[in-house]
C-alpha positions, 0 to 999 in steps of 0.5 A, spaced: 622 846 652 617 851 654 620 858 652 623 861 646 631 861 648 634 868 645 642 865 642 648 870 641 652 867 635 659 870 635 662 868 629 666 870 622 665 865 618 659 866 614 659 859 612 660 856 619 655 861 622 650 858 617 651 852 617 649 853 626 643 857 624 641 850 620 642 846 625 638 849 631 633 850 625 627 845 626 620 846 623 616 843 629 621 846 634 621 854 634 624 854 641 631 857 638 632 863 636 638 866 634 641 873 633 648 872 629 654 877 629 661 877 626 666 881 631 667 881 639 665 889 638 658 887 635 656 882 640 657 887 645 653 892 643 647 887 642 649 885 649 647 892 652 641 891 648 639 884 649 637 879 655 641 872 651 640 865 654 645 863 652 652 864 647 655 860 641 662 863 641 667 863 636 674 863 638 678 866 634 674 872 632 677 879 626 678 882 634 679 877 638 683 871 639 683 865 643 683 864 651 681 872 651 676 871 646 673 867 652 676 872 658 673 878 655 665 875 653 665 872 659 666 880 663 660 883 657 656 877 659 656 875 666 650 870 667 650 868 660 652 861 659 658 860 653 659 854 649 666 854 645 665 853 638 672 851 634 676 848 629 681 846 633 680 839 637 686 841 643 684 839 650 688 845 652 684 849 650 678 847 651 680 846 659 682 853 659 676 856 656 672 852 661 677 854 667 675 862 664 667 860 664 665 857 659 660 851 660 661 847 655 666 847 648 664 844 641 669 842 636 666 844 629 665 838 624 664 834 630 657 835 632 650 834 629 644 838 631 641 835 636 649 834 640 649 841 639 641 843 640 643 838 647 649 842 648 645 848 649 639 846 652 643 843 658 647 849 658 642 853 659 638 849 664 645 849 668 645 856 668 637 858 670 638 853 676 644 856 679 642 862 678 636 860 682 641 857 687 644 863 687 639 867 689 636 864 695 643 863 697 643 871 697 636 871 700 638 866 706 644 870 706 639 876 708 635 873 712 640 870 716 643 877 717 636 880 719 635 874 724 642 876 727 641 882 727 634 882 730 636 876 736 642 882 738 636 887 738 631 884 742 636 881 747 639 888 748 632 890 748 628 886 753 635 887 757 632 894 761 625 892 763 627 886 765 632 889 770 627 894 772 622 888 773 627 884 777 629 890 781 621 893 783 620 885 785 627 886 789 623 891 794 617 888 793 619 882 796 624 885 801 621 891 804 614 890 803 612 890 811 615 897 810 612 900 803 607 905 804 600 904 799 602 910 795 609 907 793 606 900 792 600 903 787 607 907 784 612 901 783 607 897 782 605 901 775 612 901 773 612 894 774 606 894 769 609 898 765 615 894 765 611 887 764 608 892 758 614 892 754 616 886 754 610 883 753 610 887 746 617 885 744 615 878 744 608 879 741 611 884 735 617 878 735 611 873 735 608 876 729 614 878 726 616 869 726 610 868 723 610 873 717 616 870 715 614 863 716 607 865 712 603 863 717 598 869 719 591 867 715 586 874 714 580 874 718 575 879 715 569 881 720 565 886 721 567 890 726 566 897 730 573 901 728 571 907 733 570 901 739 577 899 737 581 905 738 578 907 743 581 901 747 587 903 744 587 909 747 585 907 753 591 902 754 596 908 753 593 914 757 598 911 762 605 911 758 602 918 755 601 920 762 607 919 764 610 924 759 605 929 760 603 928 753 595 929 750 592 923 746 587 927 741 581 923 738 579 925 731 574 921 729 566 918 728 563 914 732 561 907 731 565 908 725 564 900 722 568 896 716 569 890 715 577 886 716 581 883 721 581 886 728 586 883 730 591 885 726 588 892 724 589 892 732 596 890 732 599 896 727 595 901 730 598 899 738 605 900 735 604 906 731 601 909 738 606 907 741 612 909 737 609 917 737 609 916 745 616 913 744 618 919 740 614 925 742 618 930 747 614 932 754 608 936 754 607 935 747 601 932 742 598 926 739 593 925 734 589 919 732 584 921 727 581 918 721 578 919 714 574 915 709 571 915 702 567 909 699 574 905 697 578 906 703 579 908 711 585 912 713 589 911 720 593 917 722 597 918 728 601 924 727 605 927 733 609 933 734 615 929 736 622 929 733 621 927 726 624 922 722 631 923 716 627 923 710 633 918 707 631 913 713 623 913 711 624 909 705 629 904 709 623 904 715 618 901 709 623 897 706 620 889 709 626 887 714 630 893 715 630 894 723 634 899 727 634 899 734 633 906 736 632 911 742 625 914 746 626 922 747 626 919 755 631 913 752 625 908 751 628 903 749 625 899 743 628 894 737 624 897 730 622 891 730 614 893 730 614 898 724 616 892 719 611 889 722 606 893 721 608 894 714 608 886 713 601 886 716 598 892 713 600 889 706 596 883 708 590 887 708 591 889 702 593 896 705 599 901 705 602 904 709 604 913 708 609 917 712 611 923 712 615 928 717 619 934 718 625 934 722 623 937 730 616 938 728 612 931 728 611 925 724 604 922 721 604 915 720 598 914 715 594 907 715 591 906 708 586 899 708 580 898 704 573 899 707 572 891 706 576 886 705 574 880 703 
């Protein structure tokens, strides 16, 4: 074995209990290591204070007997594998206790100590491999609850540009003799608008695929953050627009670091786009940026209507996503802030939110200046 296994040894018999102790005692094998207790009421108290690997478990005990000695240990000790140690060779009662939880059951007087040292061994190796299954169970369990979930979210979600889609080319291709180049140049940008937004559906369920599948590789380089954001901007002027909504720049010219453009690109599209989301009309938008030798800070902070404090911790929870409404009913599928979070984790980053109730939110945006 390659580390110390931590036994309980429940027992009332002094001689018995010894004799237990001699038999797991091996000078060229100190894996074995036993704690001895003589009463149920003892074994609790050191179980609420002690992680065990396994437990020797006596029967027949000062304040306990027979099945719900087994009953009983088995509530104080979930996860802990019991092996029954008894003098008497029934196989009732051997068929009971392991009905009750027990993983294996030993007659006293018949085991040497290497049955025993095999008993426990074994029972201690099925216990660490079905608690291993047991947790990737809970874990696929989650994952396929998110997939679901996230499935039923986009599908809600790519509904209504997609109608809007549909029905702008309707009058495109049934009227369009007749359009004059005003609502052309109108219906076309909310076409594009439209096209816009499932595009970053699909780009954040994209990249959400490929976080869960461990397939993004970082991809440090020098690059201009000023030039970066910028564009950024520019590519949302037109939705800001639409909601008579300032986008305020904060920050220095030819600011340069070294990271991944692309992603640092992407965390910074679904902030901006989410303080577009949820920042009413004729309100404000700021980008700005601070830097230190260590670090660059992102913020984007608006004056929209603010996030519950008891739903910011679930926003930086990895995989929790919520479908929720712009102030103008944008839609969107929560999808890109555990995106951004996964991403900016990946550049060695963190991500800060704080926000007031109809008053704003900032979004803070912690990466290193250099990553390698």
């Amino acid at each position: 074995m390659d580390q110390e296994v931590k036994i309980l040894l429940i027992e009332d018999n002094p001689g018995d209990a010894r004799l237990i102790e001699i038999l797991l005692d091996d000078e060229d094998d100190e894996y074995f290591k036993v704690w001895w207790v003589d009463t149920l009421t003892k074994a609790k108290n050191l179980i609420s204070e002690m992680k065990f690997d396994a437990i020797l478990l006596d029967l027949n005990l000062p304040d306990s007997s027979g099945i719900m000695t087994v009953k009983e240990t088995c509530r104080i000790a979930q996860h802990v594998p019991i092996i029954i140690l008894t003098g008497n060779n029934d196989l009732e009662i051997s068929m009971d206790s392991l009905r009750c939880g027990a993983q294996d059951y030993l007659v006293k007087g018949e085991f040497d100590d290497n049955l025993l040292k095999k008993s426990v061994y074994h029972a201690y190796q099925r216990n660490k491999i079905k608690l291993e299954l047991e947790k990737r169970e809970k874990e696929l369990e989650i994952a396929n609850a998110n997939k679901d979930k996230l499935f039923s979210i986009i599908s809600h979600d790519i509904r209504s540009p997609f109608n809007s889609i549909l029905g702008y080319l309707e009058i495109f291709h049934e009227n369009i003799n007749d359009l004059t180049p005003k609502e052309i140049s109108e219906y076309s940008g909310s076409l594009l608008d439209s096209a816009r937004i499932v595009m970053g559906l699909i780009q954040n369920l994209f990249n959400w695929s490929r976080i869960q599948r461990g397939k993004i590789e970082i991809n440090p380089q020098d690059i201009n953050l000023s030039e970066i954001l910028d564009q950024i901007v520019q590519l949302y002027e037109g939705n800001a627009a639409q909601k008579q909504l300032k986008i305020l720049k904060n920050f220095e010219n030819n600011l340069r670091i070294r990271g991944d453009q692309d992603l640092l690109d992407t965390v910074v599209r679904n902030l901006l786009n989410n303080a577009i989301k949820f920042t009413p009309k004729n309100g404000q938008i700021s980008l700005n940026v601070e830097s230190d030798p260590i670090n660059i800070t992102i913020e984007i902070q608006d004056s929209g209507i603010g996030i519950e404090e008891e739903k910011i911790s679930t926003i930086l929870s990895s995989g929790n996503f919520e479908s929720t409404a712009g102030t103008e009913n944008e839609m969107g599928s929560g999808l890109g802030l555990a995106v951004c979070q996964e991403l900016i984790k990946l550049q060695k980053g963190k991500l800060v939110i704080e926000s007031t109730q109809n008053i704003g939110s900032k979004f803070s945006v912690i990466i290193p200046r250099e990553l390698n």
